[in-house]
C-alpha positions in Angstrom: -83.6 -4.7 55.6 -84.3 -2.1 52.2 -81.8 0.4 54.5 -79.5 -2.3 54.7 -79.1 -3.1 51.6 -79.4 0.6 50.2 -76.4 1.1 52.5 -74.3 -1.9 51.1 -75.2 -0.6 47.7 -74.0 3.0 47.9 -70.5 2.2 49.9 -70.1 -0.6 46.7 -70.5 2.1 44.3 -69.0 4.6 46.2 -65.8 2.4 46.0 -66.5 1.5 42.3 -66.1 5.0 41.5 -62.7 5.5 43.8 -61.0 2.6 42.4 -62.6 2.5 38.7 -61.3 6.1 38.7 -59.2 6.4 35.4 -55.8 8.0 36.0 -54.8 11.2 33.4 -53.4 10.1 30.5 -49.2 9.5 30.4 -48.0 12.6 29.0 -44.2 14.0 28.0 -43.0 17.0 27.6 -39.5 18.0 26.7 -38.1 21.5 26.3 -35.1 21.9 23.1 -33.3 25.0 22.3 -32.1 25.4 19.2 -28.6 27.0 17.3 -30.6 30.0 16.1 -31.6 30.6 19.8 -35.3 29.3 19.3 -36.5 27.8 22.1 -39.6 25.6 22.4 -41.7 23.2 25.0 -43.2 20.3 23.2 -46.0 17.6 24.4 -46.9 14.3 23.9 -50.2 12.0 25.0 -49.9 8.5 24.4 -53.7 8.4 22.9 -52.8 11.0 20.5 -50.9 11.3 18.0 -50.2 15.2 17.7 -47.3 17.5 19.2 -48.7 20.3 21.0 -46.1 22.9 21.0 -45.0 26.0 23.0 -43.6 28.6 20.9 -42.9 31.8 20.2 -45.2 32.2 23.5 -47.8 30.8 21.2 -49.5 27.8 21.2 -49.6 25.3 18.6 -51.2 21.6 17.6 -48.9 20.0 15.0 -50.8 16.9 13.6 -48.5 13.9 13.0 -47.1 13.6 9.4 -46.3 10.8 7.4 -42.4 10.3 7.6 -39.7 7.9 6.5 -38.0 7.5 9.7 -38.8 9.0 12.8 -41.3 11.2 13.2 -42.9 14.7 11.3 -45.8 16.7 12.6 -46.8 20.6 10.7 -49.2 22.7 11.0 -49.8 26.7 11.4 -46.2 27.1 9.3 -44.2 24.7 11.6 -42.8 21.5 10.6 -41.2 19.7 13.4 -38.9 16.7 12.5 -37.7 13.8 15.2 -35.8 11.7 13.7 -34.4 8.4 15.1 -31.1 9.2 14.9 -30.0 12.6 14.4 -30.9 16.0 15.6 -34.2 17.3 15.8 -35.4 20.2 13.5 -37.4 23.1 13.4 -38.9 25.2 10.8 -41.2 27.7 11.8 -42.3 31.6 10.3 -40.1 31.8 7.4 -37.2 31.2 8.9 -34.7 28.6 7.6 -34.7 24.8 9.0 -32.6 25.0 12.5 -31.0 22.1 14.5 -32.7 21.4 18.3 -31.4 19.6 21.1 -33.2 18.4 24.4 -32.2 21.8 27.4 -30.9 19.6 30.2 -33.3 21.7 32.1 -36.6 23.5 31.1 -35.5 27.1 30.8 -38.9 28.7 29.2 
């Protein structure tokens, strides 16, 4: 009877593990190109709340900033602004402040 029930107990936690699996977290990524030619990749995880960027081949985790509307994340010498209407800007190096628009398709 023990093998029985040591039998019963590892196919229960065997399927406890399958189905209590957590999936990867939801994650988006969209790739903008901007007027000055810039191009970047950025990412976003729903439990976090930085931007983790591509670019320049580079790189980089903006945290998120405080903002009026939309959104702001800097760090490294990058600001990155998303606003809720309105093009997306990018300001990175010491180059000047350059309008970005979602690539149809990811080019990079």
């Amino acid at each position: 009877m023990n093998r029985h029930k040591a039998i019963v107990l590892a196919i229960t936690m065997l399927a406890g593990g399958i189905f209590g699996a957590r999936q990867a977290d939801a994650q988006t990524f969209r790739t903008y190109r901007c007027a000055d030619g810039t191009q970047f990749i950025v990412g976003f995880y729903d439990d976090d709340k930085r931007a983790f960027l591509q670019i320049d081949g580079e790189p980089v985790t903006l945290a998120k900033r405080l903002a009026v509307s939309g959104a702001r994340y800097s760090g490294a010498g990058i600001t990155l602004r998303i606003p809720n209407s309105g093009a997306t800007t990018v300001k990175h190096l010491k180059r000047p402040v350059t309008a970005c628009a979602v690539a149809d398709k990811p080019g990079l």
